[in-house]
C-alpha positions in Angstrom: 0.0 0.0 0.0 1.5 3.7 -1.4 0.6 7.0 0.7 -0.2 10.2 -0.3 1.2 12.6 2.0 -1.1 15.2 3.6 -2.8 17.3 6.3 -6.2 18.6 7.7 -6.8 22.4 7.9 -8.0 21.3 12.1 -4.1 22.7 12.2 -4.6 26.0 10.9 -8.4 27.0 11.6 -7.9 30.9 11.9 -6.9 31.3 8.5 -8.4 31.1 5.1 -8.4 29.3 2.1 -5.8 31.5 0.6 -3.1 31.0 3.6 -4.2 27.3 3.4 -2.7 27.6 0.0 0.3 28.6 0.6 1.2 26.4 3.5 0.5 23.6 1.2 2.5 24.8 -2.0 5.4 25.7 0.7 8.9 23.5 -0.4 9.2 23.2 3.8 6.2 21.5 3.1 6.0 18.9 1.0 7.6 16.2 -0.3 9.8 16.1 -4.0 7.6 14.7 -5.9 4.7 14.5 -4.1 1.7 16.6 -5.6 0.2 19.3 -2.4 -2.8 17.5 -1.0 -5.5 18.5 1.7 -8.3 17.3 3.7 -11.1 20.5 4.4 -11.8 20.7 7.7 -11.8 23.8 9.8 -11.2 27.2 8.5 -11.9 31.0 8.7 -12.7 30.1 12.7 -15.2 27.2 12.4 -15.0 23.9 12.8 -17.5 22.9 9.9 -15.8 25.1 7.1 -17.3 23.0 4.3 -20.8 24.0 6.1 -20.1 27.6 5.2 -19.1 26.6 1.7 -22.4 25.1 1.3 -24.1 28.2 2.4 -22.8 30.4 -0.1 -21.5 29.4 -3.4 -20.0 32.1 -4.3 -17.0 31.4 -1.5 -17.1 27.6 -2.5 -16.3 28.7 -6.4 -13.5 30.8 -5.0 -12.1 28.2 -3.0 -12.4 25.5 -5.1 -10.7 28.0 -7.9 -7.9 28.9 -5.2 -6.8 24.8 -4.8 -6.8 24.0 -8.6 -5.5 27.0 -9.4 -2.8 26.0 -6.8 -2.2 22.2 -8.3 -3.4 21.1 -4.5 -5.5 18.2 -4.5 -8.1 18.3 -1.9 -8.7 14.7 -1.2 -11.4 14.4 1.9 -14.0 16.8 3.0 -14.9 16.2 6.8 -18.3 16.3 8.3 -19.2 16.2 11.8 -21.9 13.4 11.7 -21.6 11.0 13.9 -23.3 7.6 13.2 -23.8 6.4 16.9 -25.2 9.8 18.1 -27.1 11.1 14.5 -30.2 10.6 13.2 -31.7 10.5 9.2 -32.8 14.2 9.8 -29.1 14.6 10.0 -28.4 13.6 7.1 -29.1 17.0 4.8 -26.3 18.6 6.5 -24.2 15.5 5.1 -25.9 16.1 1.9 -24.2 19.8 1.7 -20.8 18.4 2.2 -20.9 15.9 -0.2 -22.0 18.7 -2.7 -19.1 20.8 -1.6 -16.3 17.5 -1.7 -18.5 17.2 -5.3 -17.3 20.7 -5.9 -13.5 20.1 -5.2 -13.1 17.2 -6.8 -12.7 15.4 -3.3 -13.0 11.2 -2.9 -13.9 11.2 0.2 -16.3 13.2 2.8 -15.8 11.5 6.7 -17.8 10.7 8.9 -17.4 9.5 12.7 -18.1 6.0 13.8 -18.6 6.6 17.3 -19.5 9.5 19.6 -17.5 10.8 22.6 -14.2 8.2 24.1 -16.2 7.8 27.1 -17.6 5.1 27.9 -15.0 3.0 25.6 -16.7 0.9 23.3 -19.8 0.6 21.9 -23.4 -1.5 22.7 -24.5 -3.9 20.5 -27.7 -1.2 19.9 -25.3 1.8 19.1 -23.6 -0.4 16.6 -26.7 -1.7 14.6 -27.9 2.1 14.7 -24.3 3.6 12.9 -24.7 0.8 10.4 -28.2 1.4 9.5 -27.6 5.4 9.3 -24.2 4.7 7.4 -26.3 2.6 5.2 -28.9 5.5 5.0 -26.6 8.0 4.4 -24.5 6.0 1.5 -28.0 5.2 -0.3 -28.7 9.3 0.0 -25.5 10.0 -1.5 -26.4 7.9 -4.4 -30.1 9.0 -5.1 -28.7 12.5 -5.2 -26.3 12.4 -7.4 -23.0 12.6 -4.8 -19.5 11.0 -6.5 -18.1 11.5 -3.1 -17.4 8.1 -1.1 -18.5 8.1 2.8 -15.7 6.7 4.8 -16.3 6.4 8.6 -13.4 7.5 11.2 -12.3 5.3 13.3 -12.8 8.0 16.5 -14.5 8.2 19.8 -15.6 4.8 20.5 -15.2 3.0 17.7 -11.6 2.5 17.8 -10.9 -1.2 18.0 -10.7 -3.8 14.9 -13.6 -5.7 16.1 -15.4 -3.2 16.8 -15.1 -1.6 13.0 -15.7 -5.7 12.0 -18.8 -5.8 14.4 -20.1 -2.5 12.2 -19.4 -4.3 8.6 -21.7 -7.0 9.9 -24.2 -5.0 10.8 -23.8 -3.2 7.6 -23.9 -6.5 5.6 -21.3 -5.0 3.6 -17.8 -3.7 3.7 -17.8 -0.3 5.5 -14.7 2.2 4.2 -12.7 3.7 6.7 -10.7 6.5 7.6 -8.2 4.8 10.2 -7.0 7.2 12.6 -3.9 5.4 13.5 -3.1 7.4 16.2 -6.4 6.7 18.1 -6.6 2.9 17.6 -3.2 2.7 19.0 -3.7 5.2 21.9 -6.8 5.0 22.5 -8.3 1.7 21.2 -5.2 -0.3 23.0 -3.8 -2.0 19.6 -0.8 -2.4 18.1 -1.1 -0.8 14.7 -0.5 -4.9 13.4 -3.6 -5.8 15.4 -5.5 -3.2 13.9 -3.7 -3.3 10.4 -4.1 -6.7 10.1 -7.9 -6.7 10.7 -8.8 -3.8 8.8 -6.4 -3.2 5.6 -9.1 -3.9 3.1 -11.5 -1.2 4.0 -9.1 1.7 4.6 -9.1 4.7 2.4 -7.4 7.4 4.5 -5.4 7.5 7.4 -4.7 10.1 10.4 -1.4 9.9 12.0 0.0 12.2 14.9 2.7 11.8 17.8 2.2 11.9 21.3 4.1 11.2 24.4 2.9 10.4 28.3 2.1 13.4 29.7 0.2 12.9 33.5 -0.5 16.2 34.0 -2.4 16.9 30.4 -5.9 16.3 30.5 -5.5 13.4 27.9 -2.8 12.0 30.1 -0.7 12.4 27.1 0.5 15.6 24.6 0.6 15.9 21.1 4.1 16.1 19.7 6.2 16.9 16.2 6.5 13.5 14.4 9.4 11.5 15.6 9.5 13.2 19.1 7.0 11.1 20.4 6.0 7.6 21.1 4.1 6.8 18.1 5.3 3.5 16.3 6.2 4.8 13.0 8.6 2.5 12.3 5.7 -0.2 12.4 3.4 2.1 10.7 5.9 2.3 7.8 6.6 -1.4 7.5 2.8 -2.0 7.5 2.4 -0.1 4.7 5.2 -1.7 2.5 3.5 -4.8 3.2 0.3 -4.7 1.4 -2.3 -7.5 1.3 -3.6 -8.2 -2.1 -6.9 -7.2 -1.5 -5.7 -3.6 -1.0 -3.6 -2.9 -3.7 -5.6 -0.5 -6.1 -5.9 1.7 -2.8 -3.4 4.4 -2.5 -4.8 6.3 0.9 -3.1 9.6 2.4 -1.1 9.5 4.8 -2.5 13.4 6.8 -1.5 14.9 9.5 -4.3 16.0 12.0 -2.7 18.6 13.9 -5.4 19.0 16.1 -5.1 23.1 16.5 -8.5 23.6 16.6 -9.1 21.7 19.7 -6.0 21.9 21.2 -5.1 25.8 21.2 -2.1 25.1 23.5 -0.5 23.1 20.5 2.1 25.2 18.4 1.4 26.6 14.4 0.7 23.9 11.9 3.9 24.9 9.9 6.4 23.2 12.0 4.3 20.4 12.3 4.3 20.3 9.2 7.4 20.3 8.1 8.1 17.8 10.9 5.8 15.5 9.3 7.4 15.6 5.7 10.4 15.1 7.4 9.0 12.0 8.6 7.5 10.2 5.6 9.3 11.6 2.9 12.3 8.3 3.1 9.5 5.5 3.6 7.6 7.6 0.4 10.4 7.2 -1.6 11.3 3.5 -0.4 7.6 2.4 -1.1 7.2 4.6 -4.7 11.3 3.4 -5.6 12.2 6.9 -6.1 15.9 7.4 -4.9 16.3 10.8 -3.5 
């Protein structure tokens, strides 16, 4: 399995589509070779930037000019739906994103799988109720036109393999995913193997952050530049060379989620950022057999 490198604007959510331009076009960051590629999230101070878009078409011809105009590709549009906690007369709100990732060009619009981390896990009756609304909201999508694909975050609760296995089943059909690696791993209690292993056939974009210990944050842990933390990279990277068959065709992004937006003690997205390039950019070119 290839990556695409790339980040969330949830690292830079005071700015606008413009400056969201730039930091993506910057040499600092990106990768040689590597076309500039986003996932719309936050912007211009609100969490549900592609909400706004949708309100006024005007801004979303402007910003979807502003991207193509700067070769970025804008891969994934994120909503905030979550399938545990939502209901169907959620599901126009959806609608509006899916025009918007429409408008971009975008594969993917996201939604969440579970709702908040507490309790951990998920009830056999929350489960059947994301699948049924996941399959509700896919069907939507399709009577309406949408190109978009759903994919479903592994975030919240549902951030365990079987727990994303229990949800196909419910589903009666594979369910495309957005594996936030860092949250399985932290959060859900796997080892990135565990989780790999299980799930490698259904993902279609990926989150990845650092973090280290930290008792005295109110996560009990702190977000950290790429490399400076305890994030198993290392297997991450090997995982990814090592590509079952069935996932092949699938070249997901690699993004990072600086989580800015919710974490305003965090620094600027920028040396992130360039962290984060730093990061992939020898396991790109091992896995894409570029020598640089």
């Amino acid at each position: 399995m290839l990556f695409q490198p790339c980040f969330s604007s949830l690292g830079c959510p005071d700015i606008g589509i413009e400056e969201l331009c730039a930091i993506a076009v910057n040499p600092d960051h990106r990768i040689p070779g590597a076309a500039p590629c986003i996932e719309i999230r936050s912007l211009e101070g609100t969490a549900d930037y592609p909400g706004k878009l949708a309100e006024s078409p005007e801004a979303l011809r402007h910003a979807v000019a502003k991207t193509k105009a700067a070769g970025i590709e804008v891969r994934l549009v994120g909503s905030s739906l979550h399938l545990s906690q939502n209901t169907s007369a959620d599901l126009a709100a959806l609608l509006k994103c899916g025009r918007v990732a429409d408008a971009f060009g975008a594969r993917y619009v996201r939604v969440f799988g579970g709702g908040s981390a507490e309790p951990k896990g998920m009830s056999p009756k929350e489960i059947a109720h994301a699948a049924s609304l996941y399959i509700e909201a896919v069907r939507y999508f399709e009577s309406e036109g949408i190109n978009a694909e759903i994919v479903v975050e592994t975030h919240g609760r549902l951030v365990t393999a079987d727990l994303v296995l229990q949800l196909c089943d419910q589903a009666a059909q594979p369910v495309p995913l957005l594996w936030d690696t860092h949250h399985t791993w932290k959060i859900g209690g796997e080892s990135l193997t565990s989780t790999y292993t299980a799930i490698a056939p259904l993902v279609r974009h990926m989150h990845g952050k650092d973090s280290r210990v930290d008792p005295q944050h109110k996560k009990g842990y702190r977000y950290m530049f790429a490399g400076e933390g305890e994030f198993p990279f290392a297997e991450l990277f090997a995982l990814l060379q090592d590509t079952p068959p069935e996932a092949e065709e699938i070249t997901p992004a690699l993004s990072l989620e600086w989580e800015l937006m919710w974490n305003r003690d965090l620094p600027p997205l920028e040396p992130a950022l360039s962290a984060w390039m730093r990061k992939l950019a020898p396991h790109l070119n091992l896995a894409q057999g570029v020598n640089k």
